[in-house]
N, C-alpha and C positions, 0 to 999 in steps of 0.2 A: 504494500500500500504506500501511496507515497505519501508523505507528511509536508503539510505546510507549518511555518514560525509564523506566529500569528504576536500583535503588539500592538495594545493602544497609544494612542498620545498623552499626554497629561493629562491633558480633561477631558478625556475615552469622547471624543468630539470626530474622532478617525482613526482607521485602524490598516495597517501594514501587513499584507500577504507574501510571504516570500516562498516559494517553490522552487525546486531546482533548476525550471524554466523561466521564471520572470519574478520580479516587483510588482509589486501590484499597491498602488494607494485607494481606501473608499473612504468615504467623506457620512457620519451617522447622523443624517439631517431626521429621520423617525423611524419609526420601529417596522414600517411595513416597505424603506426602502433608503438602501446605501447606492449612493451615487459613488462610483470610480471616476480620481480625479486623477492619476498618475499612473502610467507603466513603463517598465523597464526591462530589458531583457537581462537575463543574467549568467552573460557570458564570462562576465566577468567571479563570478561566484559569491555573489553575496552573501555576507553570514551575518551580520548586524545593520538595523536600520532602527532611526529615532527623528521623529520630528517632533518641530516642537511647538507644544498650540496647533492653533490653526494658523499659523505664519507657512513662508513656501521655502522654511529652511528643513533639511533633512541631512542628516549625517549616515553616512556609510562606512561598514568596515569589512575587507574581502576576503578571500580566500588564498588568493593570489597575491595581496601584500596585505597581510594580517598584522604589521603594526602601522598601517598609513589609515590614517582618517579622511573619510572623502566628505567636503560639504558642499551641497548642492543646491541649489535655488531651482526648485523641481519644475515649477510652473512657468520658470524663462526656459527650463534642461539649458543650465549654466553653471557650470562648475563656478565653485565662490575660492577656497585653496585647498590643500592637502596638507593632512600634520602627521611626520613622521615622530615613532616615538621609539625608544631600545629594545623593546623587546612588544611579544604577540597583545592587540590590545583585546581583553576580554569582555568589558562593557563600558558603557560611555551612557551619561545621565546630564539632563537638562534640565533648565531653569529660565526666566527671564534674564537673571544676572549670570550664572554660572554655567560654565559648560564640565564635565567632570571626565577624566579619561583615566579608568581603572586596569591596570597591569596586574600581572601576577606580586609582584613585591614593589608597588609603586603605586603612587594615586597621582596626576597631576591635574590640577584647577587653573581652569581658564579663565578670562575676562569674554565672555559668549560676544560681546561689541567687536571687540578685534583680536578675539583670540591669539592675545598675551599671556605668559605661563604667568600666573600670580603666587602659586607655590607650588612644592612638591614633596608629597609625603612618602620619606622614603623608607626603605629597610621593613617594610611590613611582615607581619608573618603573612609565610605563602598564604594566598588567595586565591588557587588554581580555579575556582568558580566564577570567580570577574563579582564575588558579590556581595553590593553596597547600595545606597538608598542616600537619595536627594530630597530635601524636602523642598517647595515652593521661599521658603525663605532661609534658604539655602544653610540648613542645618546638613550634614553628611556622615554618615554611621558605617563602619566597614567593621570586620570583624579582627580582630588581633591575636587571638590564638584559634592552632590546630585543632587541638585536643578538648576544647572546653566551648562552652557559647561563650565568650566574653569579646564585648564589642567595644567602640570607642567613637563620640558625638565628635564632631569636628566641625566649627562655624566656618563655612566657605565664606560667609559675607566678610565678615572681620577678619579670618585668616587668624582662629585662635584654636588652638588642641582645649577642648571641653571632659566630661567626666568618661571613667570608664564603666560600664556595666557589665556584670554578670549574671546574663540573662539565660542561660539556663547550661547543664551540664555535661552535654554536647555537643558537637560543632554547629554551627546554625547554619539553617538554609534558606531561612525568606526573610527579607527585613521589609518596613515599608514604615512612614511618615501619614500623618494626617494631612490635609488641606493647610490644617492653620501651623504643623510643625511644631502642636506641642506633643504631642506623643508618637510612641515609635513600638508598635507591633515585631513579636522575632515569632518565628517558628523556629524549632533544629533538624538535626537530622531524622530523628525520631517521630515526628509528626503527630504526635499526640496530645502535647500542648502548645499553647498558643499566650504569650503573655504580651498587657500591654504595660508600657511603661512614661514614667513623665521625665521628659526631657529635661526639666530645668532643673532637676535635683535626681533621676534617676531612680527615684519611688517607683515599684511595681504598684500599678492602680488594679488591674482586673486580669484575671487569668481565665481562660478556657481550654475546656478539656474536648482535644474535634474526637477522639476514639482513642484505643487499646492497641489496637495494630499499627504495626510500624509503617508509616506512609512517606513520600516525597512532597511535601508541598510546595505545589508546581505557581502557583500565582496566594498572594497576600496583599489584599487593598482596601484602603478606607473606603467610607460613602465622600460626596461631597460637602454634605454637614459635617462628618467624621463622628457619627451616633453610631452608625454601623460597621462590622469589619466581614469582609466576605472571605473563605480560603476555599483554594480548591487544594485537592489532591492527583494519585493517578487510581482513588475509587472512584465509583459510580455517584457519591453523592459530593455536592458544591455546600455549603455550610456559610449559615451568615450569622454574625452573632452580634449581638445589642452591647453598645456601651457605657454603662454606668455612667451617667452625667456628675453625679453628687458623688461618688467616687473619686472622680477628676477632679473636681473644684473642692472637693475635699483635700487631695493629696498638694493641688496648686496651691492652697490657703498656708499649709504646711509647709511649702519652700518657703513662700513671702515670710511667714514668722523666724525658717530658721535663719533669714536674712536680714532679717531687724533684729533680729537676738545676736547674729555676728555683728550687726554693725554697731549695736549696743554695746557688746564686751570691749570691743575696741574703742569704744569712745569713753568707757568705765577704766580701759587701761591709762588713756592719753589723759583722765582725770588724775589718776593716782600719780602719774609720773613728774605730777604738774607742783611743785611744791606749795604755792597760792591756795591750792584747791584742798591740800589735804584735809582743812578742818571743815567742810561742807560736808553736809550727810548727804547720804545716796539716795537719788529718786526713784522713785518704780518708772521704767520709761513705757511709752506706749509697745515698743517692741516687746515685750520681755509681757506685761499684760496682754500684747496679742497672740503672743508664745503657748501662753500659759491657756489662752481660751482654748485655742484649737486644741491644744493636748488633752482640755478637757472632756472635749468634745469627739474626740480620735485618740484613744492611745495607742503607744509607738507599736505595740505585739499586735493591733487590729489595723494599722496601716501596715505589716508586713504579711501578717496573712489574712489577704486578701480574698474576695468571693469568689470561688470558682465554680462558673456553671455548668455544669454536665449537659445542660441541655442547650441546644441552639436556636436561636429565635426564627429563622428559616432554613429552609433547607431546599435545594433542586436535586431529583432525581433525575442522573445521566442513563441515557441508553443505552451507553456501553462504559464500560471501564477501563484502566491501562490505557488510556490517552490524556496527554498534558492540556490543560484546559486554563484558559487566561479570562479573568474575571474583571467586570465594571459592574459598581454600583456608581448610578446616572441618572440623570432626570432626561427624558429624552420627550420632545413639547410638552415639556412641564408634569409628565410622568415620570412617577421613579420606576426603573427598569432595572432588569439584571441582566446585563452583558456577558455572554459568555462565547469567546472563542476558541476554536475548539484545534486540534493542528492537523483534523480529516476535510479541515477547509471551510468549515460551515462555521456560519453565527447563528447563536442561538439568544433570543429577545424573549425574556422573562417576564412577565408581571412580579415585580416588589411590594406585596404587605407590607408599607411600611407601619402601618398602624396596629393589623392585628398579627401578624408575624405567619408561621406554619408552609405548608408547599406553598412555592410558589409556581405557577399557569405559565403555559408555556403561550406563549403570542404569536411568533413566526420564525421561520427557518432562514437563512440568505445563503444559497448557495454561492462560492467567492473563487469557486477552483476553474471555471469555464474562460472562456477569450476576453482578449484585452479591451473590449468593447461590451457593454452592455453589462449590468447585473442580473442573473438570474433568479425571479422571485418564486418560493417556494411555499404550495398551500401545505399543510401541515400532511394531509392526505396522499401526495402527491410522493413516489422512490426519489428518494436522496442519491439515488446512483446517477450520476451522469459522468458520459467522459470529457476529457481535458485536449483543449487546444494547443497549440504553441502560440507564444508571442509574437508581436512585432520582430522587425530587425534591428538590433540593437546600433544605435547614434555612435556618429564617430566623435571621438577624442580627439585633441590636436597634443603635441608634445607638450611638456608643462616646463617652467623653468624654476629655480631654485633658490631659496634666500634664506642664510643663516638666523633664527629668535633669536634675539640675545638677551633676552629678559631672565632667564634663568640657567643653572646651571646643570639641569636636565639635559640632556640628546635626543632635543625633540626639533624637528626642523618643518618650515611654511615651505608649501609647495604652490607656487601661482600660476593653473591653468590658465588656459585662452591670453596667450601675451595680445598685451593691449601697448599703442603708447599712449602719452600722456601727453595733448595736447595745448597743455593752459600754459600762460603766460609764465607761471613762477616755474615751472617745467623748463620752459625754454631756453630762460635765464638760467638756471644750474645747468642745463646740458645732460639729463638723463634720458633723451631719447632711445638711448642706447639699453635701458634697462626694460626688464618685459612687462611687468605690474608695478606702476607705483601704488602705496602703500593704502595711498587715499581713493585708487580707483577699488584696490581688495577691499578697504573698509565700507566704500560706499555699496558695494556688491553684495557684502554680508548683513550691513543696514538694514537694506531694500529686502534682505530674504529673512530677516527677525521679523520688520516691521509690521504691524497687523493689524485692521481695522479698528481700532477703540473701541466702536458700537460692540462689538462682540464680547467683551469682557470690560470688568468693571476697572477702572483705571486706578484704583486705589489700592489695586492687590497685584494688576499688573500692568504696571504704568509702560507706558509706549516709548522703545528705544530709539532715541535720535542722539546721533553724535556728528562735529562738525570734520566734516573733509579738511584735513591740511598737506594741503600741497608743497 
């Protein structure tokens, strides 16, 4: 049977088919039909693909040169540059601001505007799975040892190493972030439990239990409120599980105190140190009373062991089993839906309970494996068997030419397809006609392929990239 990689976008808004024969981009405008906005053939061997949003930027990584990053501006089919890195890249994770490219012993962050190395996390324990999690406000979690689940939060914004967690006593296999990045879901290798955890102090808030037997879990992802956590496996059933609201704001309440109560100690130390101050008596500070509420309100043995439910608030029953299945919880025109695709090529459109929870109704089928042209819509009644086309013929490439980063001390190098010159006057005057991309014509390239309608997303979570061309 042949299998498709199947990958939503960040906000499961479109979804990436890759077969041994072609790329294939669809765009999930509702439930009873995806429009194909993109094909590619894949002579090249495609083995990772990520766009990001609905912008017309998409990154690639092949077969063929397994550490070169391909980024594309798919809607011109224009290559934007190429980033070579030391060794195989294993997955690559986006953001509005970050762009993240995960090695085996290596992490490097991008500036996603003109893809400048901004650091480089090196010496990791092996990562032979490429696997780490970006949050929307660019929090980054990878795992740090073999043998054990323990991970490590990393702020890509600020470019600060954060807490480490030990989240559970296996190696771990799914990480994932909320919408807002304050919590951070692990599975391990054992697939049985499921923990979530608060970022700002590294509190485990709620635990679940998906079953007894040892499973892969193949997809872990919030809702877009991030109330919900859906996991798949490679059983028959998809599992959604509810998340304790007053748990969270419980455990959140608890950082805030233990951070007025440090800031208190230090300010009781900078008192004592103070010789003026010694004969003052000591005030109760608001930190230290708000310390004391919430403790009384949570103690420390009931914020450690935490609720765990045995039971899950939905569930889908799969048709078949032993296939990797990739999961969105979505509102799809203003329905909440359950996204499931699946790597036999099909999508599957759920109805989400989100109110009373229990099976969830299956809605429709999208078959995704047929020619470059058309989607084929499937009534639920109707054999899932159809055969498979080949692609188009795959676009020519022109030679690319080559330019040392020198932002960091990584060996990762910009490759700038389709030489252009640069015709503007401050060009002329320095005399670099002779070069094949200036700097300003990649940047404006890459712009043009972040850039994204406004109206489609709300501008205060993800404000619209513009940067000024310097010539």
């Amino acid at each position: 049977m042949t299998t498709y990689q199947m990958n939503f976008n960040q906000d499961f808004t479109s979804l990436s088919v890759l077969s041994p024969t072609g790329l294939r981009l669809f765009s999930i405008s509702s439930q009873d039909k995806v429009e194909e906005i993109f094909a590619k053939d894949n002579t090249e061997q495609i083995r990772i693909v990520e766009r990001l949003f609905n912008s017309s930027l998409v990154v690639l990584v092949t077969a063929q040169k397994p550490n070169c990053l391909k980024m594309l501006h798919f809607k011109k089919k224009q290559d934007i540059c190429n980033c070579f890195y030391p060794s195989e890249i294993l997955c690559v994770r986006m953001n509005r601001q970050r762009l993240i490219v995960c090695l085996a012993e290596s992490i490097h962050i991008h500036d996603i505007r003109d893809m400048k190395i901004l650091h480089s996390i090196e010496n990791i324990a092996p990562n032979e799975q490429g696997l780490c999690a970006l949050s929307l406000n660019s929090h980054l979690a990878f795992p740090v040892c073999q043998t054990s689940g323990e991970l490590r939060i990393f702020n890509a914004s600020k470019l600060r190493t954060g807490m480490t967690i030990r989240a559970h006593d296996t190696s771990l296999s799914a990480l994932a972030f909320s919408p807002s990045g304050a919590l951070l879901a692990t599975a391990s290798e054992r697939g049985t439990v499921i923990r979530v955890f608060c970022v700002k102090n590294g509190q485990r808030v709620q635990e679940f239990r998906r079953g007894v037997s040892c499973v892969r879990i193949a997809s872990l992802v919030f809702s877009a409120s991030g109330d919900f956590l859906c996991a798949s496996s490679n059983t028959e059933t998809v599992h959604v599980f509810k998340i304790d609201t007053r748990a969270v704001e419980t455990v959140e309440l608890k950082a805030i105190a233990d951070v007025a109560a440090k800031s208190e100690n230090s300010a009781k130390e900078a008192v004592a140190s103070t010789a003026a101050e010694e004969s003052c008596r000591p005030v109760a500070s608001w930190g230290g009373m708000f310390s004391k509420a919430v403790s009384s309100l949570l103690l420390p043995t009931q914020v450690s062991e935490v609720l765990a439910q045995d039971r899950s608030f939905a569930t889908v029953q799969l048709a078949q089993g032993g296939l990797k299945h990739i999961c969105a919880l979505t509102r799809v025109q203003k329905e909440p839906r359950l996204l499931i695709a699946c790597e036999d090529g099909f999508l599957y459109v759920h109805e989400f309970p989100a109110e009373r929870g229990g099976p969830c109704k299956l809605m429709s089928v999208h078959d995704l494996r047929g020619a470059l042209e058309d989607v084929i819509e499937l009534e639920l009644s109707e054999s899932v068997q159809r055969s498979q086309t080949k692609p188009s013929n795959p676009s020519t490439v022109t030679q690319p030419s080559l330019t040392m980063l020198k932002s960091c001390a990584a060996s990762v190098l910009i490759e700038n397809p389709d030489p252009m010159q640069d015709n503007s006057y401050a060009s002329i005057l320095k005399g670099d006609q002779a070069d094949a991309m200036s700097d300003s014509a990649k940047f404006r390239k890459l712009c043009d392929a972040i850039d994204t309608p406004t109206k489609l997303y709300d501008e205060r979570q993800f404000p619209p990239v513009a940067i000024t061309a310097k010539d």
